[in-house]
C-alpha positions in Angstrom: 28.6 206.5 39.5 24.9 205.7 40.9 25.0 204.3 44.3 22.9 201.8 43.7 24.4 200.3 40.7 27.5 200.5 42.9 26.5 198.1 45.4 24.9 196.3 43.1 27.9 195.0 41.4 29.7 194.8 44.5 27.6 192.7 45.8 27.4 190.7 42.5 31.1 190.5 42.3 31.3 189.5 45.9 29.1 186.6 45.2 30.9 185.3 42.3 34.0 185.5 44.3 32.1 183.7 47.0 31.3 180.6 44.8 34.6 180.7 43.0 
């Protein structure tokens, strides 16, 4: 996978999880 797009979603799944 692309790096980027990696940590991308991580950090978008991380900040969903954060306002959950």
């Amino acid at each position: 996978m692309i790096p980027q797009l990696w940590v991308a979603f991580n950090a978008n799944c991380a900040n969903l999880a954060r306002q959950a």
